[in-house]
C-alpha positions, 0 to 999 in steps of 0.5 A: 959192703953197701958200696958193693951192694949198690954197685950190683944193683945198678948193674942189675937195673941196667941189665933190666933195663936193656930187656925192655929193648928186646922187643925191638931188637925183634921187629928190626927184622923186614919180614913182619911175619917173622918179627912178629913171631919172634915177638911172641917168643920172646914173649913165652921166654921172658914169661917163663924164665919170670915165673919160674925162677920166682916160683922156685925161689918162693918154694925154696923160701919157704922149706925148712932149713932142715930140708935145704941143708944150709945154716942159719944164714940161708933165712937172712940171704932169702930175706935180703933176695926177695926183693931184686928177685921180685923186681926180676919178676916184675921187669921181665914179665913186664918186658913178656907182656910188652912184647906179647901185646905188640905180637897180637897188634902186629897179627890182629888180623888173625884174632881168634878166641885163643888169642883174645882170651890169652891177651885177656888173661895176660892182662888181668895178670898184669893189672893185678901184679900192678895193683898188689905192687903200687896199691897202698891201701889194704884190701885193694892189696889184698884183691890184688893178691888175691887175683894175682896169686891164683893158681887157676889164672896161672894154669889158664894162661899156660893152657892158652899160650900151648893152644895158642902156639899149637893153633897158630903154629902152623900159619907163619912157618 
């Protein structure tokens, strides 16, 4: 059975792996317009796929098992799943911030304030999550969490990517 286990999770990693090659399967385009606008896309889709399925699966953790209808299984398989769902998480929105940060250098010269303080918010997310995942000591894990976690944050930066999208939309069609 751990044989199986450690198969998949090098199955995993290589298909995380390979994520972090999207961005450049974007810019392989010749039109910089164009590749540039696919960078901020995937950068949307990695970002949304990252934090919803770790919300939901958060959320589904934590209903009682009365509600979710399974047996006395589900506490072990959720346990044994957070892991590989946190590093998805952490993969994917690692490849979304890449990929976003290489979108607003390509179109520097059309900064406005949407798209810097979208770029602001995208990295305080990013240094928080490295903080809560590599910080050994508790109250930097605690800060981290405490940033991290918070539901303002994440409404923010979903306000800026709608207004960025909706702003900066009309330039490149």
């Amino acid at each position: 059975m751990i044989f199986f286990s450690n198969i998949l999770r090098h199955k995993l990693f290589l298909i995380l792996f390979a994520l972090l090659f999207v961005p450049a399967t974007a810019y392989a385009d010749d039109d910089n317009y164009g590749s540039a606008q696919a960078l901020g896309w995937v950068a949307i889709g990695a970002g949304t796929v990252a934090n919803l399925l770790f919300v939901a699966f958060n959320s589904v953790k934590k209903l009682p098992l009365l509600k979710v209808g399974l047996g006395s299984e589900m506490p072990k398989t959720m346990f044994s799943m957070y892991k590989p769902m946190l590093n998805f998480h952490i993969m994917l929105n690692s490849v979304g911030f890449f990929a976003g940060m290489a979108h607003g250098l390509m179109l520097l010269r059309g900064l406005d304030s949407i798209s810097l303080s979208l770029a602001i918010v995208m990295t305080v997310s990013m240094m928080s999550g490295i903080v809560l995942k590599i910080a050994s000591d508790r109250n930097l894990k605690f800060f981290g969490r405490l940033v991290h976690g918070q539901v303002a944050l994440s409404l923010l930066l979903v306000v800026l990517v709608v207004l960025h999208v909706s702003v900066m939309g009309n330039d490149f069609d």
